[in-house]
C-alpha positions as CSV (number, residue, x, y, z in Angstrom):
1,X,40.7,-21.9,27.5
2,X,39.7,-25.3,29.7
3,X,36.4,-24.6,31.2
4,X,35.7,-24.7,35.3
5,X,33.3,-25.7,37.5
6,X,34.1,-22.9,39.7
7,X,30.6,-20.2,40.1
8,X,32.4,-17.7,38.4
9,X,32.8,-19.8,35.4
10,X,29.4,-21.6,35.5
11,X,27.8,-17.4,35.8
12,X,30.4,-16.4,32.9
13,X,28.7,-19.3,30.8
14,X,25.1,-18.1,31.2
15,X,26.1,-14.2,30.9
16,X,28.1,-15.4,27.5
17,X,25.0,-15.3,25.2
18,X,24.2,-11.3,26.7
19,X,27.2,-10.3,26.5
20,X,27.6,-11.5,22.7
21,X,24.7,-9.7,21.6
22,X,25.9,-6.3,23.4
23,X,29.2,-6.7,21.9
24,X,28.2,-8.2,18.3
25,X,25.6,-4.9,18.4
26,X,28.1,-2.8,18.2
27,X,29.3,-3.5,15.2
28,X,27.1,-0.9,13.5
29,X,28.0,1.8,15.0
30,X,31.5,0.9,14.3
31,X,30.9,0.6,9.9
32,X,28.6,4.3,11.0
33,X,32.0,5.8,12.1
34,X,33.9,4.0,9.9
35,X,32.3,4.3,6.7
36,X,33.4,7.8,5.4
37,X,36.7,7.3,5.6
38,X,37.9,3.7,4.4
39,X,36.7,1.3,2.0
40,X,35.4,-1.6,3.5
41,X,37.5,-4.7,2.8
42,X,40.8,-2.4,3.6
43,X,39.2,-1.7,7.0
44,X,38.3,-5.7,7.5
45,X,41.6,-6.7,6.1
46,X,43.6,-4.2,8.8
47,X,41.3,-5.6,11.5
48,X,42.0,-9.3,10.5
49,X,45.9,-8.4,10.6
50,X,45.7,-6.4,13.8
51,X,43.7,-9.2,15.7
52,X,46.2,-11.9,14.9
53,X,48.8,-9.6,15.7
54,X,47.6,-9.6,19.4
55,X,45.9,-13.5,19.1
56,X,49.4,-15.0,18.2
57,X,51.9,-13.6,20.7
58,X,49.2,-14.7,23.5
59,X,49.2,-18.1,22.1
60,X,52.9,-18.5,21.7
61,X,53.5,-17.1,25.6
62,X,50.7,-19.7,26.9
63,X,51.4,-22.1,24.5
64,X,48.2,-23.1,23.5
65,X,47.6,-26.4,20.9
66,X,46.7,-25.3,17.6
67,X,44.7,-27.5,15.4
68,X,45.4,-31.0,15.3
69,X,45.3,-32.0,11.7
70,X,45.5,-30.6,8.1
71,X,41.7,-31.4,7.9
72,X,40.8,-29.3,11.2
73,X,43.1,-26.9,9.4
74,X,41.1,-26.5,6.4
75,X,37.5,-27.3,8.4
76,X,38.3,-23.7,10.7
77,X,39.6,-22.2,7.5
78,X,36.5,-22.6,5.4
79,X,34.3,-21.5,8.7
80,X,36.5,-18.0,8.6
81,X,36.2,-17.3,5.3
82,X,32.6,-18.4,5.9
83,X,32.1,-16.0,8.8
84,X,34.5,-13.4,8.5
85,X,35.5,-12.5,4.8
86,X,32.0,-13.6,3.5
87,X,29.7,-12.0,6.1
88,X,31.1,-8.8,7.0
89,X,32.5,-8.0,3.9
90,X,29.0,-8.8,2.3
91,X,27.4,-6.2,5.1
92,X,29.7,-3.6,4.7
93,X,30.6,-3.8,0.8
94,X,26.5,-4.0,0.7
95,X,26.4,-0.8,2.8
96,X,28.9,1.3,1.3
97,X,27.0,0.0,-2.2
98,X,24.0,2.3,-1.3
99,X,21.9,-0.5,0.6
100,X,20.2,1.1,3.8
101,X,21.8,-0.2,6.9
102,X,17.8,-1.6,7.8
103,X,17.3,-3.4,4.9
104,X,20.7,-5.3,5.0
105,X,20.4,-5.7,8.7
106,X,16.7,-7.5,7.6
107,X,18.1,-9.4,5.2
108,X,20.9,-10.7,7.4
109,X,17.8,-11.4,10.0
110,X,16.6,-14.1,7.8
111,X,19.6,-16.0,9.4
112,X,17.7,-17.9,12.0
113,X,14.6,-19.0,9.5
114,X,17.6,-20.4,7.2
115,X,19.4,-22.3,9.9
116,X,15.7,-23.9,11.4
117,X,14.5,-24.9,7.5
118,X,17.7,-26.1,6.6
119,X,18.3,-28.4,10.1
120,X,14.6,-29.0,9.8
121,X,14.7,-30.6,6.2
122,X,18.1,-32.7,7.5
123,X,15.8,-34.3,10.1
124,X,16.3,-31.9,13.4
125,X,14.1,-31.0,15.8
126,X,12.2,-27.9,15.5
127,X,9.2,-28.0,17.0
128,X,6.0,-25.6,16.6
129,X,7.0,-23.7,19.6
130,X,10.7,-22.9,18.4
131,X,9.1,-22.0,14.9
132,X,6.9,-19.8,16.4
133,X,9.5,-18.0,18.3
134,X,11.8,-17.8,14.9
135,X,8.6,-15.9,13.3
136,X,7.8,-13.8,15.7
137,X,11.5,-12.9,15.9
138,X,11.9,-11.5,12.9
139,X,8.6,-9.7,12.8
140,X,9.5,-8.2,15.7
141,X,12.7,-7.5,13.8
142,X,11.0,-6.2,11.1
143,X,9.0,-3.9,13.2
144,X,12.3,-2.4,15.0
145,X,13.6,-1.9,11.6
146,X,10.4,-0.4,10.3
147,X,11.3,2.9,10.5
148,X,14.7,2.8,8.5
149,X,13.1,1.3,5.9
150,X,10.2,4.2,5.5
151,X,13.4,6.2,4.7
152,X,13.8,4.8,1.8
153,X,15.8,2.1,0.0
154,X,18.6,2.0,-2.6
155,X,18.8,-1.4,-4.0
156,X,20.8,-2.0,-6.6
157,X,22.8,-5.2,-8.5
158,X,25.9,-4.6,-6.7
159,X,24.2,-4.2,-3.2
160,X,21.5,-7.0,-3.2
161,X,24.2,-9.9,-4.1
162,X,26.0,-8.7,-2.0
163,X,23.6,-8.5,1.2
164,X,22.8,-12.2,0.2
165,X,26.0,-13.7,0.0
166,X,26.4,-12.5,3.5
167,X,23.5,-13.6,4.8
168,X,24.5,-17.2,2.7
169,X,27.9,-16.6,4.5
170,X,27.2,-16.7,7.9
171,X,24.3,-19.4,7.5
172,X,26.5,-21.2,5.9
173,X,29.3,-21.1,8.6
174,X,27.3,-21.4,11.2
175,X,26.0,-24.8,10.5
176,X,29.4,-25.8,9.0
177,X,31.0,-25.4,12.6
178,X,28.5,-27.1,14.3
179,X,29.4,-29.8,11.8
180,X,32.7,-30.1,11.0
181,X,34.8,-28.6,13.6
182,X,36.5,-30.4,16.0
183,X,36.8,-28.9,19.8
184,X,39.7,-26.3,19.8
185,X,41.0,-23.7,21.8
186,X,39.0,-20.5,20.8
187,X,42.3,-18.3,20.5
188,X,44.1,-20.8,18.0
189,X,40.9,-21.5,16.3
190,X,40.0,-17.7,16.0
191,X,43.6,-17.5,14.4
192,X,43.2,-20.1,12.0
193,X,39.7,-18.4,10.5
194,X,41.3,-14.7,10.4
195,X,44.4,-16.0,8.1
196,X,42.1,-17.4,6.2
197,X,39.9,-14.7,6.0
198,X,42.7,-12.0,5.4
199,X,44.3,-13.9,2.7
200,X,40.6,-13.8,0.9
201,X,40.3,-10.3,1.8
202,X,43.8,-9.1,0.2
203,X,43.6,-9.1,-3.2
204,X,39.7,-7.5,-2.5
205,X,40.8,-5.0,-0.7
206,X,43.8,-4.3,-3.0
207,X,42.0,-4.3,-6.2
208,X,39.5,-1.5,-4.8
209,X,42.3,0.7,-4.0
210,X,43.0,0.0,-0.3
211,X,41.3,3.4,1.0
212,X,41.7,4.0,4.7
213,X,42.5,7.1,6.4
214,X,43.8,7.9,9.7
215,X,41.9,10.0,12.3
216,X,41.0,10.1,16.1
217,X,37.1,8.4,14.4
218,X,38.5,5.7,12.2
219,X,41.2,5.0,14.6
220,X,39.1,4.5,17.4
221,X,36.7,2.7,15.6
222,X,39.7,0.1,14.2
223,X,40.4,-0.2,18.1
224,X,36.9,-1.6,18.8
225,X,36.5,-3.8,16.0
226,X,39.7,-5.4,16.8
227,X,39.7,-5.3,20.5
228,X,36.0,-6.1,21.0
229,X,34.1,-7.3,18.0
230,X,36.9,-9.6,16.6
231,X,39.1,-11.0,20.2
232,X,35.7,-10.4,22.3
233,X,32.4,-11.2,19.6
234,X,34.2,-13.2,17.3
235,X,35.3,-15.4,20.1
236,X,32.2,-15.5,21.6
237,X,30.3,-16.5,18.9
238,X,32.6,-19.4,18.2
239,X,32.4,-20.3,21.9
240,X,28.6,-20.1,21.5
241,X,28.2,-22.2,18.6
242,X,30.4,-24.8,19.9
243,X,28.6,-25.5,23.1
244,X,25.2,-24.6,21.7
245,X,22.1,-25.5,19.2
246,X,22.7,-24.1,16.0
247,X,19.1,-23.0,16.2
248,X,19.3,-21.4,19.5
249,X,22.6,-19.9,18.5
250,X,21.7,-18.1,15.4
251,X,18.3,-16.8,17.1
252,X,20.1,-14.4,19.3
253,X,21.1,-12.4,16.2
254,X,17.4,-11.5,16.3
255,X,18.8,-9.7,19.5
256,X,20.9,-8.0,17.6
257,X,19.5,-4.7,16.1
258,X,16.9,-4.2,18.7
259,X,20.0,-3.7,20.9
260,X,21.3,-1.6,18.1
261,X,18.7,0.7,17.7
262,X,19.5,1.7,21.4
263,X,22.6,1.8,21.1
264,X,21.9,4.8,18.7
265,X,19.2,6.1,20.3
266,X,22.1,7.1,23.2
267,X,25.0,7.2,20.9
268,X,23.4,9.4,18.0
269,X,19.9,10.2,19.3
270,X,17.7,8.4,16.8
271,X,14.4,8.2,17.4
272,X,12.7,5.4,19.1
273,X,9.0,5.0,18.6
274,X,5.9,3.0,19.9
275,X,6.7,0.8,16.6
276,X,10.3,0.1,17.8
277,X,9.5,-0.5,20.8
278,X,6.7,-3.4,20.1
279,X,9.2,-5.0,18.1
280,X,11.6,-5.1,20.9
281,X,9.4,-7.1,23.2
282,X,8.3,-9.3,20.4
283,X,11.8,-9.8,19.5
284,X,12.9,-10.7,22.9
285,X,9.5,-12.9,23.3
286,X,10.4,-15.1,20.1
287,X,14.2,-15.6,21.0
288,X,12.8,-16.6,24.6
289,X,10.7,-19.0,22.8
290,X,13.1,-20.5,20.7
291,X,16.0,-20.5,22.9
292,X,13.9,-22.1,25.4
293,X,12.2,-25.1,23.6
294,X,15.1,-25.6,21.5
295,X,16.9,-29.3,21.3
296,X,20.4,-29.9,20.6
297,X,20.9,-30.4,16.6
């Protein structure tokens, strides 16, 4: 997809990073509906197979260049498994292990302090008022989360691994593609990191019995995760990293369950109180600080 200097594109580019967080919110109200009827890495590994079943007929008809070498190959491969397998297996697995859907979505929100300590100890630039805006993020997110974890927690030694090597995951792959990956076209490239991430996922997904089962809830929310969170977030957030700051990038995940949290509040009608609500504007205050006095690293 070439990018245009035409105002359409040049509004699309500034909308991208909203309309990322919207979509990537989503994503837990699709495991919610999900979750009672298919085990996790079967329902990633059909939404990795369905995706490139759309993403490859598109590319063939526009003909659109894939990768240019083995080592770009291998460089999107290792971001997919990364970001894909590692991550939202991690979350889910994690989730269907007995973890609290606040306390992994916490976890995961260390992302951005990660990706600023580790860029900060390679010599980036993060300055006091980008740090600031990290911490305040994530005690705003803490606060938005607060009241999930007053629920009560089930942490166990299946579900805490496994909450960590997601976070790890999608640390790790974030910086990794800022690094190593060479521009690409997004559908190719998208591709290349759900083979790579389905042919990880198989033999999971195989070995744990391969439960999904068919029904207007789980087929609707297959639909989404396919349609939107993999061809319209995934996409997005590869397009993002690309253009973008690693820092600034990852701190929009802090954007992530406050957006959540209403998303349920419409969807399933849970609560929002005083509490959430602070830590929606502190939330929004530290991504605005971050994202603002960020430099390119």
């Amino acid at each position: 997809m070439s990018e245009s200097t035409s105002p359409w594109a040049q509004r699309w580019v500034v909308l991208m990073p909203s309309v990322f967080v919207l979509i990537w919110s989503t994503g837990f109200v699709v495991a919610k509906l999900a979750k009672p009827f298919a085990e996790p890495f079967a329902f990633l590994e059909l939404r990795y197979v369905l995706s490139l079943a759309l993403f490859l007929p598109w590319i063939f008809w526009r003909r659109v260049p894939w990768p240019s070498t083995p080592r770009q190959w291998g460089h999107i491969g290792l971001t997919g498994v990364l970001m894909h397998a590692g991550y939202l297996g991690g979350v889910w697995a994690a989730v269907k292990s007995g973890m609290g859907s606040g306390l992994s979505a916490l976890i995961v929100g260390l992302q951005p302090v990660l990706t600023a300590m580790w860029l900060s100890s390679r010599g980036g630039v993060i300055n006091a008022k980008q740090w600031a805006g990290l911490i305040l993020g994530f005690v705003g997110l803490t606060l938005v989360l607060w009241h999930k974890l007053e629920l009560g927690l089930e942490i166990n030694w299946v579900s805490l691994p496994l909450a960590i090597m997601a976070l790890m995951s999608i640390t790790v792959g974030t910086l990794y593609q800022k690094r190593f990956v060479m521009p690409c076209d997004v559908r190719t490239a998208n591709s290349v990191q759900l083979m790579a991430a389905a042919l990880v996922t198989l033999p999971v997904a195989w070995s744990l019995g391969g439960e999904f089962v068919l029904n207007a809830q789980s087929a609707f929310a297959l639909a989404w995760s396919v349609l939107v969170l993999t061809i319209g977030g995934s996409s997005l957030l590869y397009i993002l990293i690309q253009r973008g700051a690693a820092a600034s990038v990852t701190s929009l995940m802090y954007l992530v369950p406050p957006c959540t949290a209403l998303l349920a509040w419409i969807l399933f009608g849970e609560a929002i109180t005083a509490t959430t609500i602070l830590g929606v504007v502190l939330t929004a205050y530290g991504v605005h600080l971050a994202i603002k006095n960020t430099q390119a690293v």
